[in-house]
N, C-alpha and C positions, 0 to 999 in steps of 0.2 A: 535536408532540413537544416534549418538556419541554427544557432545557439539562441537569439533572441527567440525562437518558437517554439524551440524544446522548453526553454525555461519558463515561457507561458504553460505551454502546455503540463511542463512538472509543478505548476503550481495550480492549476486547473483539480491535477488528480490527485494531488495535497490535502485540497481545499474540501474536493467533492469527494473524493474516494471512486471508489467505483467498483461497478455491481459485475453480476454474476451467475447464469442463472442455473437454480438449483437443478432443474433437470440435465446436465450437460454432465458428461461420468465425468471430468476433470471437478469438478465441484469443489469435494470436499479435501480433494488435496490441496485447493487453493482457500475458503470461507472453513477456519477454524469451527467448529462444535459452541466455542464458548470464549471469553475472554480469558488473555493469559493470566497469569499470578500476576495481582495488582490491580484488574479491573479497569474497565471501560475508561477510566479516566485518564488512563495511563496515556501521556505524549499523544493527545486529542485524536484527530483521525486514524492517525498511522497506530496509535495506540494498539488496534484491530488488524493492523498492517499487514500486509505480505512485504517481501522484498524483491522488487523486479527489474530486471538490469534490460534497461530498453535498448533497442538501437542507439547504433554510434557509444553505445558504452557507457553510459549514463544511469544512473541508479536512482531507484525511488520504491521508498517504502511507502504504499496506499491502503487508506482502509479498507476493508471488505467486510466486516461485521455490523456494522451497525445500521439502524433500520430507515434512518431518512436516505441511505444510499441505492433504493430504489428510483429516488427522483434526478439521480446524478446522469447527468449525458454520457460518462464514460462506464466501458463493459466490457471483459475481457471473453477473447474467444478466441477459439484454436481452427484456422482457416486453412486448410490443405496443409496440415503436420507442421503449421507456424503459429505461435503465439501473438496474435494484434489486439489491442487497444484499439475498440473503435470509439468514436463522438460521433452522438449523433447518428449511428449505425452506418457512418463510414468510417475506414481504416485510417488512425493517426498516426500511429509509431507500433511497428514490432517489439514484443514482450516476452523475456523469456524468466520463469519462476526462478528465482536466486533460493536457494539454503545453502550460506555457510556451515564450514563445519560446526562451529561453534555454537548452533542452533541446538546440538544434542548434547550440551554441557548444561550442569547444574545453572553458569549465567545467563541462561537462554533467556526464562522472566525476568532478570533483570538489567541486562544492559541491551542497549536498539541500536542495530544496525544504523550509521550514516554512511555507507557509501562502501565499495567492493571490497576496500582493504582496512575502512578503521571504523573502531568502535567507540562508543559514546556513552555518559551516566551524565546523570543529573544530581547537582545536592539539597534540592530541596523540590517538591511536589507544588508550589505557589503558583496561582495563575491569577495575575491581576485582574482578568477578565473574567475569567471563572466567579471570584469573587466579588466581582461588579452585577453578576447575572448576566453577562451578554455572550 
């Protein structure tokens, strides 16, 4: 897969999130119970995020809670003991469930995973958009 595909494609499952479905036993290790500390609003999609380190090595934190991601093209499933991302119910890119360790530290609600080796805050919760309604 190309770099310009991947990057569509990581902004595809950014954008849309992607679903999951509740009867598969991998579920709930993947679609949290509830929103972390801080709430739905928190860092828009990914806010609900998992973190998954695709093929070729590439990271991407995607929603998985929230309820328009029923209508999203993308859907993880576990195909003969491999983790894929399909669209569209074919296979795009291999997926395997990232948790740092840092996920079971006190900063876990508050700082988000950007990528395998660093970590990221924000200093202020403003969304122009948000604030615009769109």
């Amino acid at each position: 897969m190309r770099n310009k595909d991947i990057s569509k494609l990581k902004i595809g499952l950014l954008c849309k999130g992607l679903k999951v479905n509740p009867n598969a036993r991998y579920y709930h290790e993947i679609v949290p119970d509830e929103y972390a500390e801080g709430g739905k609003s928190r860092a828009g999609v990914a806010g609900s995020g998992k973190d998954f380190i695709l093929d070729y090595g590439e990271t991407c934190n995607i929603g998985v809670l929230q309820p328009f991601l029923e209508e999203s093209p993308f859907e993880f499933k576990i195909i003969d003991s491999k983790g894929w991302i399909l669209e569209n119910g074919k296979k795009a890119i291999g997926a395997t469930l990232s948790k740092p360790k840092w996920h079971s530290t006190p900063l876990f609600n508050k700082i988000q995973l950007h990528g395998k080796d660093s970590l990221a805050t924000m200093l202020s919760n403003f969304c122009i958009y948000k604030e615009q309604k769109k």
